[in-house]
C-alpha positions, 0 to 999 in steps of 0.5 A: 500500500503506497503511503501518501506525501503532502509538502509545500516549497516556495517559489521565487516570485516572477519564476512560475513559467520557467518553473512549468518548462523545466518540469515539463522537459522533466529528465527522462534520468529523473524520472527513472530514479523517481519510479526506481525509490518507489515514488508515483502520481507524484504533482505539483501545484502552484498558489499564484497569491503566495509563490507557494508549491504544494506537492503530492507524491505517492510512496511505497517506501518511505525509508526508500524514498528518502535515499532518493536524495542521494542519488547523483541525478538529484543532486544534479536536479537540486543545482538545477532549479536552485536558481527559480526557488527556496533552497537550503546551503545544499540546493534542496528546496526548502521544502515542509511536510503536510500533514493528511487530514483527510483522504479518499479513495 
């Protein structure tokens, strides 16, 4: 049973289109490693009032999925988008968790 990820990140604003574009031209090398730790019907919206990203992925392992940020194509995608968007000193976006109060099937 795939366990459900809520989380926000912040958008620098203006960056929203090229933010689109680069997720629409999204590395074939990426979303391999993506589907390889586990993730799926993973999306992203964007809240044009607050810059605010909200994603949702699906996971079947938690404990997989969080070694996907070690992985060279994500470090690579980090560096990448560090320029459009909120990151720490290591270029992860400055991403955090949601809780799911509510879910239906």
């Amino acid at each position: 049973m795939a366990m459900i990820k809520g989380f926000k990140m912040k958008l620098f604003p203006g960056k929203e289109e090229e933010y689109e574009r680069r997720h629409n031209l999204l590395w074939e090398e990426m979303k391999d490693m993506i589907h390889q730790y586990g993730g799926s019907n993973y999306s992203i919206f964007f809240d044009k009032e607050t810059n605010n990203l909200f994603g949702y992925l699906e996971v079947e392992d938690e404990a997989l999925w969080e070694k996907s940020t070690d992985t060279e194509i994500c470090q690579k995608w980090w560096d990448y988008m560090a320029d459009i968007m909120e990151t720490n000193q290591d270029n992860s976006p400055v991403s955090t968790d949601l809780k799911c109060v509510f879910h239906l099937d």
